[in-house]
TIRO-2110 file (N, C-alpha, C; in Angstrom, 1 decimal):
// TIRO-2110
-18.6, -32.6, -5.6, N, 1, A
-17.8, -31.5, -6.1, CA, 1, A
-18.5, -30.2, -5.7, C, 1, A
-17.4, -29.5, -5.6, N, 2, A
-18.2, -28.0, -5.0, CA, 2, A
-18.7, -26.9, -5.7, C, 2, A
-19.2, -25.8, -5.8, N, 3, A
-19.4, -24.6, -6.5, CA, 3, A
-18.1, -24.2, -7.1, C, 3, A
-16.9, -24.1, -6.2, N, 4, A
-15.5, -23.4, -6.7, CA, 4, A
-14.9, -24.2, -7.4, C, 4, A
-14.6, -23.3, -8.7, N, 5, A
-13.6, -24.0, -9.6, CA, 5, A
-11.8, -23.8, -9.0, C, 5, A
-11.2, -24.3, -9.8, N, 6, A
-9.7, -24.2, -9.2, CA, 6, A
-8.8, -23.4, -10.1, C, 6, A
-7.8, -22.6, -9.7, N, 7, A
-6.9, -21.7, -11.0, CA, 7, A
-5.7, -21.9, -10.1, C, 7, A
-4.6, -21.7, -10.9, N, 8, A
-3.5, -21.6, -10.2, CA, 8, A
-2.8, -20.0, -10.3, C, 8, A
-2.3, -19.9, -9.5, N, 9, A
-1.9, -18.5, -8.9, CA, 9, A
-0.2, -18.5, -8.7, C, 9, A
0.3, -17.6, -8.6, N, 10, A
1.7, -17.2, -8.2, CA, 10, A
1.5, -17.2, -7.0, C, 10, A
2.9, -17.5, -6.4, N, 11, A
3.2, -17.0, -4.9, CA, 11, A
3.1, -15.3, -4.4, C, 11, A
3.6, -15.0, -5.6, N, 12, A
3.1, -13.2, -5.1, CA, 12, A
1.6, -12.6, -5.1, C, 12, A
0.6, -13.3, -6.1, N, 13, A
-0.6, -12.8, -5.6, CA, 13, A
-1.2, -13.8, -4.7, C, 13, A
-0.9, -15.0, -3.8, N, 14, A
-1.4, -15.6, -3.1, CA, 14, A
-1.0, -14.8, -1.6, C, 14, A
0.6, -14.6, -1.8, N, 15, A
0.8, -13.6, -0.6, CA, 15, A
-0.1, -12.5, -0.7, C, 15, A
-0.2, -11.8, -1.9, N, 16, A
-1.1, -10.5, -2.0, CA, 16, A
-2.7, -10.6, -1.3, C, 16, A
-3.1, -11.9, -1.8, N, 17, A
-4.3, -11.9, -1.6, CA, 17, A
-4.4, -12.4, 0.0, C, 17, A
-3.4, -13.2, 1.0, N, 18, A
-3.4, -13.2, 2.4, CA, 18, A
-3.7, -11.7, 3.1, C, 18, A
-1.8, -10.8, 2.6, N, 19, A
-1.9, -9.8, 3.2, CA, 19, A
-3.6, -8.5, 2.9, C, 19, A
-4.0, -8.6, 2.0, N, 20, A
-5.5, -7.9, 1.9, CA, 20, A
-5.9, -8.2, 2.2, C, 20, A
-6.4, -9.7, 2.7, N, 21, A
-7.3, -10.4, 3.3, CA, 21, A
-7.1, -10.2, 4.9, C, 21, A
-5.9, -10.2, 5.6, N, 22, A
-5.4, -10.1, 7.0, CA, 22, A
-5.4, -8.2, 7.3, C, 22, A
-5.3, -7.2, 6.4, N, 23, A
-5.1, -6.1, 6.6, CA, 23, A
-7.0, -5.4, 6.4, C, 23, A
-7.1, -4.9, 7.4, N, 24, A
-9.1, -4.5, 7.7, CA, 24, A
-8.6, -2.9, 7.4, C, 24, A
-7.5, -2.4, 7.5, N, 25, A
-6.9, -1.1, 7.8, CA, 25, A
-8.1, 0.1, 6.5, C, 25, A
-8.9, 0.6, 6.7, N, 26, A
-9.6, 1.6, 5.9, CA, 26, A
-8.9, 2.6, 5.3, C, 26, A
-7.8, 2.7, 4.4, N, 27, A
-6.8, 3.3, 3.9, CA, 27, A
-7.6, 4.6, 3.0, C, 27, A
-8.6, 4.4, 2.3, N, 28, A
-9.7, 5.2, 1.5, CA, 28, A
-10.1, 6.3, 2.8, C, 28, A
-10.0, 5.8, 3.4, N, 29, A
-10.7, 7.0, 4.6, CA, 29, A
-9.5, 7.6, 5.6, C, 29, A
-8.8, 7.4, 5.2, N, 30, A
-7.3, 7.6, 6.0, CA, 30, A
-7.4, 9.4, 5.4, C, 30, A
-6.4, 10.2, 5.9, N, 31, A
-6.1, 11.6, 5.6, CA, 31, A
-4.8, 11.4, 4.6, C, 31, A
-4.6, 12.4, 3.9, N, 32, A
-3.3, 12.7, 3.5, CA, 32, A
-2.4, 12.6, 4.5, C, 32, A
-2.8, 13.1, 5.4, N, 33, A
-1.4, 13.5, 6.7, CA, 33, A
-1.7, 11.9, 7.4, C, 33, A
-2.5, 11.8, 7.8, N, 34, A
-2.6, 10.0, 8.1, CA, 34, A
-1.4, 9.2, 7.6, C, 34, A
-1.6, 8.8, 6.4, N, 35, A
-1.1, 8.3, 5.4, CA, 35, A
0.7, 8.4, 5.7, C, 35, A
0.9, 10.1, 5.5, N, 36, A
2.1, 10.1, 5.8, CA, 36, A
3.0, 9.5, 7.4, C, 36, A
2.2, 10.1, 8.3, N, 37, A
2.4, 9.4, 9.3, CA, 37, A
2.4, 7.6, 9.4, C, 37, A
1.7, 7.3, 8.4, N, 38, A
2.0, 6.0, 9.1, CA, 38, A
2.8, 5.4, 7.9, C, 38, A
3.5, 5.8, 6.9, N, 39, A
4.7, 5.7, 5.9, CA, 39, A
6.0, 6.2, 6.8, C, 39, A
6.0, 7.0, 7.9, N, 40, A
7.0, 7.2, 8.2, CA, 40, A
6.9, 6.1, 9.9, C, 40, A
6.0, 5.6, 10.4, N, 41, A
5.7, 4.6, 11.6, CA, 41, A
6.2, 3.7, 10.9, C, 41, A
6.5, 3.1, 9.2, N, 42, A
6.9, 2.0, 8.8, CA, 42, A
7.9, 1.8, 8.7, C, 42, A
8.6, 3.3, 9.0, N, 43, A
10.2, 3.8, 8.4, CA, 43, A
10.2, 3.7, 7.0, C, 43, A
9.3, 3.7, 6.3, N, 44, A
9.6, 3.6, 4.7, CA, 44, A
10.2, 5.0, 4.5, C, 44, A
10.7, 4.9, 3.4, N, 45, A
11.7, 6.4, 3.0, CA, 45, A
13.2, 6.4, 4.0, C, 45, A
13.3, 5.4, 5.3, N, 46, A
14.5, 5.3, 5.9, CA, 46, A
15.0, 3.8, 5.4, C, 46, A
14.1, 2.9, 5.6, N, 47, A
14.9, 1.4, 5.2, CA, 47, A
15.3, 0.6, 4.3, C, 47, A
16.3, 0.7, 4.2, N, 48, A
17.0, 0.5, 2.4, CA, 48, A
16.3, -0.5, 2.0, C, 48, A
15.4, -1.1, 2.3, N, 49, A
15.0, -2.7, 1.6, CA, 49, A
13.5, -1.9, 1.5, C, 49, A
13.2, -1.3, 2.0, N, 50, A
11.6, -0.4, 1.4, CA, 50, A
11.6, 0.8, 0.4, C, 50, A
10.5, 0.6, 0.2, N, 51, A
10.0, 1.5, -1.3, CA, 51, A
10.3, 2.9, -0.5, C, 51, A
11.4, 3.9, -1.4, N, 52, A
11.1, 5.4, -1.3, CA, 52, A
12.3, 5.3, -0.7, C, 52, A
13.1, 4.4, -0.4, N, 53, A
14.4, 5.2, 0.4, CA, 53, A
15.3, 6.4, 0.4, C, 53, A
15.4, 7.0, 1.2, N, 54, A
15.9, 8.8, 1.1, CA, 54, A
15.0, 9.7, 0.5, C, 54, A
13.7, 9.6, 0.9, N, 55, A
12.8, 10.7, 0.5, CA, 55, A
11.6, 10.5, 1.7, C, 55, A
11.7, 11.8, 1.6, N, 56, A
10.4, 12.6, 2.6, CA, 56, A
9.0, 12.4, 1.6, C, 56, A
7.4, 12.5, 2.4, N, 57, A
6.4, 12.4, 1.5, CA, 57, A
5.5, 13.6, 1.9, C, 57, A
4.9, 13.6, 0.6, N, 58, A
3.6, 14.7, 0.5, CA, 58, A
3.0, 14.0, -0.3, C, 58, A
1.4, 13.4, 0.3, N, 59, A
0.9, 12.8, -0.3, CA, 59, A
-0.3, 13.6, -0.7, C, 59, A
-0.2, 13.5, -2.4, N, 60, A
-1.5, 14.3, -3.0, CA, 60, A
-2.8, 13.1, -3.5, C, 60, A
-4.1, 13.6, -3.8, N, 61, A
-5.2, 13.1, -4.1, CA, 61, A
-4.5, 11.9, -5.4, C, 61, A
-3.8, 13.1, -6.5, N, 62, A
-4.0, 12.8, -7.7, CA, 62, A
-2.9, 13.1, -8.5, C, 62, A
-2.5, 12.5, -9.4, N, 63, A
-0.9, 12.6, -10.3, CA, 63, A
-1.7, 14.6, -10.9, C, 63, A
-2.8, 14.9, -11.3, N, 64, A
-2.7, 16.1, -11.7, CA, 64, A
-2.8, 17.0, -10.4, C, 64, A
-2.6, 16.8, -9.3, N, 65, A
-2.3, 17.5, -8.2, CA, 65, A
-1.0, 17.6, -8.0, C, 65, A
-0.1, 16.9, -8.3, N, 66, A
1.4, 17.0, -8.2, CA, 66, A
1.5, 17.7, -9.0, C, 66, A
1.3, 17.5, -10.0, N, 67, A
1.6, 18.7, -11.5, CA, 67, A
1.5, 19.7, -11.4, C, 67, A
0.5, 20.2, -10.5, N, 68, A
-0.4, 21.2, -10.4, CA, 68, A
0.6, 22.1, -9.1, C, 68, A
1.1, 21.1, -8.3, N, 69, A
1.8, 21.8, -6.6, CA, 69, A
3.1, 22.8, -7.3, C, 69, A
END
């Protein structure tokens, strides 16, 4: 028997835990404007089956930076 125990999972965090595992992408160190640009390389905010459809982005640090804009 080995060190790892066994748990059972959902299909959505096992996909979750692929796609993090397959994505190296340094997102923490990305720019604001980075960020946007590659939200709009995804077409998110255009593709009706993605998050944000019909909106433009300004991406802030922090929910009290929105408040704050």
């Amino acid at each position: 028997m080995g060190w790892k125990s066994t748990i059972e999972i959902t299909r959505k965090e096992a996909i979750q835990a692929i796609i993090s595992s397959l994505d190296k992408t340094p997102y923490d160190k990305m720019t604001n404007e980075q960020l946007e640009d590659m939200m709009y390389q995804l077409d998110i905010g255009d593709d009706l089956n993605k998050p944000y459809y019909g909106h433009n982005f300004i991406i802030r640090n922090s929910e009290e930076d929105i408040d704050n804009s």
